[in-house]
C-alpha positions as CSV (number, residue, x, y, z in Angstrom):
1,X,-28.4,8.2,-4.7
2,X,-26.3,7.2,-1.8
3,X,-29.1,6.8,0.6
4,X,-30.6,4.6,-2.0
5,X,-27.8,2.5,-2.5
6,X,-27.2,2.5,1.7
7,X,-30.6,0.6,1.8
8,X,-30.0,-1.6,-1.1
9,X,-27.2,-2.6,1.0
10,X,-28.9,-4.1,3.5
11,X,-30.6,-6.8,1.0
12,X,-27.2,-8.2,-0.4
13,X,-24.8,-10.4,1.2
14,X,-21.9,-11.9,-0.3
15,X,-18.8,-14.0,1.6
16,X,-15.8,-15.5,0.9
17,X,-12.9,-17.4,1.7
18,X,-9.4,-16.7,0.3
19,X,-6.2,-17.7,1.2
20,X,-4.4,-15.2,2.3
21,X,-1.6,-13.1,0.4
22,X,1.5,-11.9,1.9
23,X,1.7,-8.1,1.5
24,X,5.6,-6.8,0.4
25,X,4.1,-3.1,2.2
26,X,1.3,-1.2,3.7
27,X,0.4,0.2,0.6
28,X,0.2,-3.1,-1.5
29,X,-1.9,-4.6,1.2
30,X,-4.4,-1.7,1.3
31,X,-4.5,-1.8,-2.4
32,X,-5.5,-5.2,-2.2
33,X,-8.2,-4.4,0.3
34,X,-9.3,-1.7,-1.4
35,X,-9.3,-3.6,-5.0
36,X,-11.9,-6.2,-3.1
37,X,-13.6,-3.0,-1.6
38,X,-14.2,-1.9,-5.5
39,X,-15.0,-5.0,-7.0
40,X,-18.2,-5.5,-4.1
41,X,-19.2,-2.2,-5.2
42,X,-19.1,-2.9,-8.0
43,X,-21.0,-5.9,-8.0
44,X,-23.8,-4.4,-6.0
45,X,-24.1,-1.1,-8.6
46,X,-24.8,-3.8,-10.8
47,X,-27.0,-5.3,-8.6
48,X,-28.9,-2.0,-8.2
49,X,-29.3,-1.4,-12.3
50,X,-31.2,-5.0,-12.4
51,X,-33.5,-3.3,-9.5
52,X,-33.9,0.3,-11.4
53,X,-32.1,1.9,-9.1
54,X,-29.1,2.9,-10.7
55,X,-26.5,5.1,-8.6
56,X,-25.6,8.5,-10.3
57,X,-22.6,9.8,-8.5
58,X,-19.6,7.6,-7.9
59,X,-19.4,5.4,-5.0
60,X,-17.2,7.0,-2.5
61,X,-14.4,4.8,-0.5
62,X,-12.3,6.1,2.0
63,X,-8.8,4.6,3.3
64,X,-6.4,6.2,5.6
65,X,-3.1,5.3,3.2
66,X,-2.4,8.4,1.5
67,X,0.8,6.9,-0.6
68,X,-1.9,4.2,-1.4
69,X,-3.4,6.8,-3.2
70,X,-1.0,8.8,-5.1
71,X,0.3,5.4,-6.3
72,X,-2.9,4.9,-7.7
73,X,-3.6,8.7,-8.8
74,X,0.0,8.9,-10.4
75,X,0.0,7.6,-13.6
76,X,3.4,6.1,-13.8
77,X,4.2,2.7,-13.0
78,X,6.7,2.3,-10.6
79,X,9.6,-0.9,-10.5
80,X,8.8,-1.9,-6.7
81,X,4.4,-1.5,-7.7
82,X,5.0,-4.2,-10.7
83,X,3.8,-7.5,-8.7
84,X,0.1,-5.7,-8.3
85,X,0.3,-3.1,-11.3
86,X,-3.1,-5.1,-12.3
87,X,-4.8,-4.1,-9.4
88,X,-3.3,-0.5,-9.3
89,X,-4.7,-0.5,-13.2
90,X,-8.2,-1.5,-11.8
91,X,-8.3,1.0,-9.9
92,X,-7.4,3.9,-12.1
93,X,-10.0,2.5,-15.0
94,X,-13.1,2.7,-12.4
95,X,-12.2,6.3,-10.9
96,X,-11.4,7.4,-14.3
97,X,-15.1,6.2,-15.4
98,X,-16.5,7.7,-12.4
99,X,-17.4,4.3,-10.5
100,X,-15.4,5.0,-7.7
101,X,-14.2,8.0,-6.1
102,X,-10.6,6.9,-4.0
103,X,-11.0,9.7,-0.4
104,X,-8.3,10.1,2.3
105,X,-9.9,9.6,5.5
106,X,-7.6,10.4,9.0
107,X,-6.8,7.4,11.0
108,X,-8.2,9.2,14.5
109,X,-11.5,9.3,13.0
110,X,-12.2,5.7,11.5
111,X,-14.5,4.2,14.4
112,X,-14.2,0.6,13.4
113,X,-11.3,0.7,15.5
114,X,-13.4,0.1,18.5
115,X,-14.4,-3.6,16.6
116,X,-10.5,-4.2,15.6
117,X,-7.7,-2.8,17.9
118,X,-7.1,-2.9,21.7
119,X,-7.6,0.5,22.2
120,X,-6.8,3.2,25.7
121,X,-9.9,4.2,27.5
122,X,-10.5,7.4,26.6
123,X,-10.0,6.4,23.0
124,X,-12.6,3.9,23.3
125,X,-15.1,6.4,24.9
126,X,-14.4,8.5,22.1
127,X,-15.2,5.8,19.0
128,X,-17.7,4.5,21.3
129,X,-19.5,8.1,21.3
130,X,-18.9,8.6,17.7
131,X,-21.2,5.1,17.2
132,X,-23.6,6.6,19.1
133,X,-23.5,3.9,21.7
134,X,-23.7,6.0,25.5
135,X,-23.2,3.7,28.5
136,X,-26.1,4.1,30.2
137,X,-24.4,3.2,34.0
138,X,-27.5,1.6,35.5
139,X,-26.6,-0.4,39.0
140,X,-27.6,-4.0,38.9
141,X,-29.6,-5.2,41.6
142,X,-28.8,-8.8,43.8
């Protein structure tokens, strides 16, 4: 269950520290995000089996790269995807076993924008309103 695996969530914590790779494209460089995004997941469903509390519907991710996903989706291997064709093969083996589902998700609605990108007022209201976080506009007192 997804709510299930939500509050598992909350008990595992992992961090690391890489050196960072330069990306060739926007589309390699989410593909490299989203191969870390799988391999945590994946790590944690395993987690969760150990626990008895095995997930039963795959693991939905969402990025806002649609080429990202054809590239993956397609099952032809393109000359300029041939540096990361490992991690494009990655990530057709765990949607084609139903780990993973890959989702397009619209740019205007991801709300960890507020927590990464200067953003206009009104667009910051917005995300800000979407968190549920309302500013409450009491007046301090001297």
């Amino acid at each position: 269950m997804v709510t299930v695996f939500l509050l598992v969530l909350e008990f595992f914590f992992s961090w690391c520290s890489k050196k960072q790779v330069v990306a060739q494209s926007t589309v390699e460089a989410d593909i490299v995000a989203i191969v870390d995004a799988v391999n945590q997941t994946l790590w944690i469903k395993k987690n969760m089996i150990d626990l008895h509390m095995e997930q039963e519907e795959s693991t939905q991710i969402f990025m806002n790269n649609q080429a990202a996903i054809s590239i993956v989706n397609d099952l032809v291997f393109y000359g300029k995807t041939k540096h990361f064709k490992i991690k494009i093969f990655l990530l057709r083996e765990v949607q084609r076993e139903g780990e993973v589902k890959l989702l397009y998700y619209k740019t205007k609605n991801q709300s960890v924008d507020i927590l990464t990108k200067i953003l206009p007022k009104a667009r910051f209201e917005y995300l800000r309103q979407m968190l549920g976080v309302y500013n409450s506009k009491v007046k301090e007192e001297c």
